[in-house]
Backbone bond lengths (Angstrom), bond angles and torsions (degrees), N, CA, C in turn:
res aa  C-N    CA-C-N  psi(-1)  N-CA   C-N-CA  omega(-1)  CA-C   N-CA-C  phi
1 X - - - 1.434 - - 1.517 108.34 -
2 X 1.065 112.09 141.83 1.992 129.32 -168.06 1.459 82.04 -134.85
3 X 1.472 109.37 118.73 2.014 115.23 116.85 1.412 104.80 -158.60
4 X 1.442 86.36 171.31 1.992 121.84 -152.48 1.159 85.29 -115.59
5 X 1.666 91.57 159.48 1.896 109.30 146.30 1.681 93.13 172.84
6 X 1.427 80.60 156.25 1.310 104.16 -177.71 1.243 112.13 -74.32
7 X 1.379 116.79 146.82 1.647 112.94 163.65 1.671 104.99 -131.83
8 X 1.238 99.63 157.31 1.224 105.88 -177.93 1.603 126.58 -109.19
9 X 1.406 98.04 66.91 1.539 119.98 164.81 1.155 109.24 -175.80
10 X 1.554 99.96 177.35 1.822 122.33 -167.42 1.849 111.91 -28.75
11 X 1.176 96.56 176.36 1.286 101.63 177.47 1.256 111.93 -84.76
12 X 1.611 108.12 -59.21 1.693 119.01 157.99 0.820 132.20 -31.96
13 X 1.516 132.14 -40.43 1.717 132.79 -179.75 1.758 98.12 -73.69
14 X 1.463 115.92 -53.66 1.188 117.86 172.69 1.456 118.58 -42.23
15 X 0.830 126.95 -46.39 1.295 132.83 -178.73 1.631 120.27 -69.63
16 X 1.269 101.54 -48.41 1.498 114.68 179.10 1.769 116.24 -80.86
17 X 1.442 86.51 -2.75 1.882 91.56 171.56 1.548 98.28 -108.32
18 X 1.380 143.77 11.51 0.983 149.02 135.54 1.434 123.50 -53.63
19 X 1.204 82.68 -65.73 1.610 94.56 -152.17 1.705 106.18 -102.48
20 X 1.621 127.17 11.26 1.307 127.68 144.81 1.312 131.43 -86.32
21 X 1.278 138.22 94.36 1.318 157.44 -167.31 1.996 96.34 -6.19
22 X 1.773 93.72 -72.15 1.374 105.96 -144.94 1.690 91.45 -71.23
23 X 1.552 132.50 -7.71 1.272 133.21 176.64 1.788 97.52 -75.29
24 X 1.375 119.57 -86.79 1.661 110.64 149.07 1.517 130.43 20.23
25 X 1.195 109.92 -72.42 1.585 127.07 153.29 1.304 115.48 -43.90
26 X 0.542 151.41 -44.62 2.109 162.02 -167.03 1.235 92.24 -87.38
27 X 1.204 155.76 -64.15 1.495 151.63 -133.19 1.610 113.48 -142.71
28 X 1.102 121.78 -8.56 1.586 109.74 149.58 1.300 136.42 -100.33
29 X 1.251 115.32 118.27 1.460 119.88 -151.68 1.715 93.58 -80.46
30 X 1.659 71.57 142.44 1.828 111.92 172.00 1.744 101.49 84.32
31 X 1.556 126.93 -5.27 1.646 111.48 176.02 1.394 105.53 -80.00
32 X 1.786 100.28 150.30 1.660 114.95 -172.13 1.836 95.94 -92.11
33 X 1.582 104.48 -33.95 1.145 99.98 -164.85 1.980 97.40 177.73
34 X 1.629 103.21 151.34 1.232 88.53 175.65 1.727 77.88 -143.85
35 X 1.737 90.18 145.41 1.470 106.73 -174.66 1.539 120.84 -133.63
36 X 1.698 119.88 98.90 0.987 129.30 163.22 1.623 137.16 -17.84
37 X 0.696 155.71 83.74 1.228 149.17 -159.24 1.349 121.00 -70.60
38 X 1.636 118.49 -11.94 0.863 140.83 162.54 1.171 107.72 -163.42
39 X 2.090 101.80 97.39 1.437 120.33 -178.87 1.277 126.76 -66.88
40 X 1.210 116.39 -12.71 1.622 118.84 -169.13 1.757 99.22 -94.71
41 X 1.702 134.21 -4.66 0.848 106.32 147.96 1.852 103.51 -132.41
42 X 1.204 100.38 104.09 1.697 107.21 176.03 1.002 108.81 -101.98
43 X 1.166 120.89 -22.52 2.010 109.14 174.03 1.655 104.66 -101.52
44 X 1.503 118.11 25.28 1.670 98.17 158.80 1.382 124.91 -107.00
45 X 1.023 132.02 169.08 1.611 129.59 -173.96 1.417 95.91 -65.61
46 X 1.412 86.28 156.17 1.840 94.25 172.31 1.272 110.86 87.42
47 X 1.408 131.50 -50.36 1.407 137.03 179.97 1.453 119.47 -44.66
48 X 1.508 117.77 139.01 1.625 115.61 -148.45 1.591 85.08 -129.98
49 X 1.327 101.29 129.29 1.640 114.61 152.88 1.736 138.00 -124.79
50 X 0.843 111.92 -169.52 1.647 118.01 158.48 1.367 125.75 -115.94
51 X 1.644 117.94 126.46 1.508 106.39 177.94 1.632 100.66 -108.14
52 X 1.453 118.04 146.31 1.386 120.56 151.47 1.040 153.43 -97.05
53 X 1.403 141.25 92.07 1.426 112.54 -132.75 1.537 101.21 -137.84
54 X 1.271 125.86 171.31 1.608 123.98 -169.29 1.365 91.96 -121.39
55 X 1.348 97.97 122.86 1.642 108.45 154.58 1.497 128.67 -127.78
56 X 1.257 114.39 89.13 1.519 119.75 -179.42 1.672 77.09 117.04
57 X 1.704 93.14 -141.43 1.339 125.89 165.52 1.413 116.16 -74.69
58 X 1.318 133.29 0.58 1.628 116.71 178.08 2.161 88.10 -121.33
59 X 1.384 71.19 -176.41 1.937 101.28 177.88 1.472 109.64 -137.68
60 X 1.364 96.54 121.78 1.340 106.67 -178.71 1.579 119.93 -107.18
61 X 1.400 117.07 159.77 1.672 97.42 175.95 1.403 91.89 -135.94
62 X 1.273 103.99 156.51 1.559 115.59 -169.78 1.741 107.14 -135.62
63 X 0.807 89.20 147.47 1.789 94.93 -173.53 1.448 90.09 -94.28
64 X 1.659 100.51 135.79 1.691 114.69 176.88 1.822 103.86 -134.90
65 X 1.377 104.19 149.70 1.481 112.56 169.19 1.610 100.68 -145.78
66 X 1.525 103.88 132.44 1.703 108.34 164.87 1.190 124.83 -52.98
67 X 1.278 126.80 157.85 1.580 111.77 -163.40 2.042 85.99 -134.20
68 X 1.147 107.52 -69.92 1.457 103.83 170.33 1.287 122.76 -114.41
69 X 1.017 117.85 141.36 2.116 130.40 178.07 1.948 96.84 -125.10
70 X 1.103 99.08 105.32 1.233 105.10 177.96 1.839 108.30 -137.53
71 X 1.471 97.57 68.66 1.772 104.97 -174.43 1.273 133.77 -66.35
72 X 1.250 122.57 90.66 1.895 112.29 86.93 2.243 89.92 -130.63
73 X 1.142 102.13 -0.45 1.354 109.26 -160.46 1.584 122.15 -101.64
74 X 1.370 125.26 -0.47 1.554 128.75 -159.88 1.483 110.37 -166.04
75 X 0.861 133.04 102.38 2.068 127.91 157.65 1.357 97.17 -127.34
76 X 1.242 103.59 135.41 1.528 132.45 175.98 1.331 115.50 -124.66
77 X 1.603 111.71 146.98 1.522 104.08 -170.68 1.790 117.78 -156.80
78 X 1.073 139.57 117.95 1.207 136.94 -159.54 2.072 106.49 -101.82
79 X 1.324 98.42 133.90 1.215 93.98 -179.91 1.407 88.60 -118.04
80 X 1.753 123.87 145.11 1.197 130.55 143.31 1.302 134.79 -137.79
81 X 1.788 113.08 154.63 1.637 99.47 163.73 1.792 83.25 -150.61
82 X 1.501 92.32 -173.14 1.197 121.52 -170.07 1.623 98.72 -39.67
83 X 0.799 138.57 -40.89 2.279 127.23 -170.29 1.355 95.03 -96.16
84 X 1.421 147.05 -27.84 1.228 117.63 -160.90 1.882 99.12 -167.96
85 X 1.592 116.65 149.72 1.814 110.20 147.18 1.127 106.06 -94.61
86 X 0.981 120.30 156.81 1.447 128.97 169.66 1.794 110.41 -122.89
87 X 1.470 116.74 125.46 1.867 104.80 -162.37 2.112 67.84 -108.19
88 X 1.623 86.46 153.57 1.373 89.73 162.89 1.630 88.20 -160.35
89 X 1.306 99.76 145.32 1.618 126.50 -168.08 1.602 120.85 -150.70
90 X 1.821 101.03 127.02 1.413 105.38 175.11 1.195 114.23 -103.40
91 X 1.035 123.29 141.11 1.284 132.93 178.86 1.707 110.77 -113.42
92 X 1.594 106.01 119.81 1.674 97.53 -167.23 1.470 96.97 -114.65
93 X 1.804 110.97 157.95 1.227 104.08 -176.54 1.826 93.11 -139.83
94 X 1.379 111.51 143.81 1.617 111.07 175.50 1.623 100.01 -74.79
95 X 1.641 96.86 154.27 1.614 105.99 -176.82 1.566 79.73 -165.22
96 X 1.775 103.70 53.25 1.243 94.45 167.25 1.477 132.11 63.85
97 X 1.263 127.98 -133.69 1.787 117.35 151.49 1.386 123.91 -59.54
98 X 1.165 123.75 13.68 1.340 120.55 -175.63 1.717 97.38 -145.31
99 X 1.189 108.08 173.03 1.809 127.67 -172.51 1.714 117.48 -134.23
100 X 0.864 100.45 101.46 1.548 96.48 168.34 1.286 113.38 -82.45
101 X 1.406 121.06 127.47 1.441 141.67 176.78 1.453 130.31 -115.99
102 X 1.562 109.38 103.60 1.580 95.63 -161.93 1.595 84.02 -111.19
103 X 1.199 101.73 140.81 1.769 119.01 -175.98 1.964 92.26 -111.22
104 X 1.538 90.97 142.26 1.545 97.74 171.45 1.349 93.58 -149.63
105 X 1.683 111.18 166.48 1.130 120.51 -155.21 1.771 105.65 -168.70
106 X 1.525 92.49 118.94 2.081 80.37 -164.49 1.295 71.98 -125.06
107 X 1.713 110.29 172.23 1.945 123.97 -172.51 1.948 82.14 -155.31
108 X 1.616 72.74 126.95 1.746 86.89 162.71 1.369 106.94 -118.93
109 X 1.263 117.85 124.39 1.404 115.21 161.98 1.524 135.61 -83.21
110 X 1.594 107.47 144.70 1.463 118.03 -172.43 1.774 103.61 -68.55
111 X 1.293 110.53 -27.25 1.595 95.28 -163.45 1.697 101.99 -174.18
112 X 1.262 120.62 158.95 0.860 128.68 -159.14 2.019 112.64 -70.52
113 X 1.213 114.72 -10.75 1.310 110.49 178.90 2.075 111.00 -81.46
114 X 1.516 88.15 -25.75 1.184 105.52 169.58 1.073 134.85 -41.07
115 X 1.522 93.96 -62.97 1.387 129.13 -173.45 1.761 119.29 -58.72
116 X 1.647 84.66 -40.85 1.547 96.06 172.18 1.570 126.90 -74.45
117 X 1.440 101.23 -34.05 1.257 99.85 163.45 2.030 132.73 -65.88
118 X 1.430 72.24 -43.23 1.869 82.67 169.55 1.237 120.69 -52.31
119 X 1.386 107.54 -38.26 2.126 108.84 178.25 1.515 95.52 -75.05
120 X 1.458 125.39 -28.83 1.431 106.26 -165.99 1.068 127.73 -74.88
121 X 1.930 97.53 -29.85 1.893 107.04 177.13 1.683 99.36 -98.22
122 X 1.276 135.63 0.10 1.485 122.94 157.05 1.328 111.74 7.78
123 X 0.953 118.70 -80.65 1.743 133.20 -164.78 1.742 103.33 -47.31
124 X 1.261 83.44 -66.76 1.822 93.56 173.77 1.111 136.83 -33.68
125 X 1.477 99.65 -33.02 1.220 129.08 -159.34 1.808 114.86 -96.77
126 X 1.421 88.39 -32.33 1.629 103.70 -169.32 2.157 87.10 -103.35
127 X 0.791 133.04 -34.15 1.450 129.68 158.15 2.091 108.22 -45.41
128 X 1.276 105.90 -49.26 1.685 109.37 -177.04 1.197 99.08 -52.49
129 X 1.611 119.48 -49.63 1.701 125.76 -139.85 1.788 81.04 -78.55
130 X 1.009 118.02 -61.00 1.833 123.24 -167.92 1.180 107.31 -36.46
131 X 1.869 109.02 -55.29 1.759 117.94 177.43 1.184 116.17 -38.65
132 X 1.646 109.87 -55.02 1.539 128.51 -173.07 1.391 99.06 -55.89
133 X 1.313 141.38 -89.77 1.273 147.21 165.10 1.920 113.50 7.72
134 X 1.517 76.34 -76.72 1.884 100.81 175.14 2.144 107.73 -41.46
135 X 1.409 93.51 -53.04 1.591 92.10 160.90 1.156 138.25 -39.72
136 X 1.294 97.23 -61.94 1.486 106.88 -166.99 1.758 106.29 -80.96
137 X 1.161 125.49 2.23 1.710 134.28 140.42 1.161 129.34 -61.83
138 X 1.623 112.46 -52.92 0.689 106.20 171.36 1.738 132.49 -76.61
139 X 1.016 98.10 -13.34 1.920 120.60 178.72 1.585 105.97 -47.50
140 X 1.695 88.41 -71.91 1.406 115.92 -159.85 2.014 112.43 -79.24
141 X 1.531 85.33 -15.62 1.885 82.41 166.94 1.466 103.50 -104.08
142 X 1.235 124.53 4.22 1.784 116.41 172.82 1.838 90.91 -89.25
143 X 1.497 122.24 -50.23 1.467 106.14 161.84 1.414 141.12 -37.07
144 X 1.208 119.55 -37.42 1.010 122.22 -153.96 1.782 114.44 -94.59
């Protein structure tokens, strides 16, 4: 899954509202909290956390590690648990006073019950990623 959008500020703020945990928290819908395991480096590769997040009536936590930090231009990030990783990656581009942000998002599945479910909520799924996106616009232009 691919989508963009423009935002309307720096590259840096964009970026750093990515790729700072407790910014993260504010603008992706449904997380309780995501927790560094070692906070003093959360924007380097390799670095492993926990996300919490509500889906439906339960809360789930998923084990995450950064995959790329490439600043003001790249954060990458792997979520996993037992059915599936999920890599999801922004890609930022200067437009001057404004940022183009293309979010992508690939899912590997653990196993075939998975798998079936994942094609079934697709929609659902690719509706969340847009929301998320749509957030983090709206986040970072109510900041700015």
């Amino acid at each position: 899954m691919k989508y963009s959008v423009t935002i309307n500020a720096p590259l840096s703020t964009v970026f750093q509202t990515i790729a700072t945990a407790s910014e993260r928290e504010q603008w992706t819908r449904d997380v309780i909290s995501i927790t560094y395991n070692d906070p003093a480096s959360e924007q380097n590769e390799g670095t492993t956390f926990q996300q919490k997040q509500k889906e439906g009536k339960m809360t789930n936590t998923y084990e995450g590690k950064n995959l790329q930090v490439t600043e003001p231009s790249l954060f990458s990030y792997q979520l996993m648990n037992k059915a599936f990783t999920m890599t999801v990656s922004y890609h930022l581009t200067d437009q001057g006073e404004m940022t183009l942000v293309e979010q992508r998002y690939e899912v590997e599945y653990h196993n075939r019950f998975a798998k079936f479910m994942g094609k079934l909520f697709q929609g659902m799924t690719n509706k969340i990623a847009k929301d998320i996106l749509d957030g983090l616009k709206r986040y970072v232009e109510k900041k700015e």
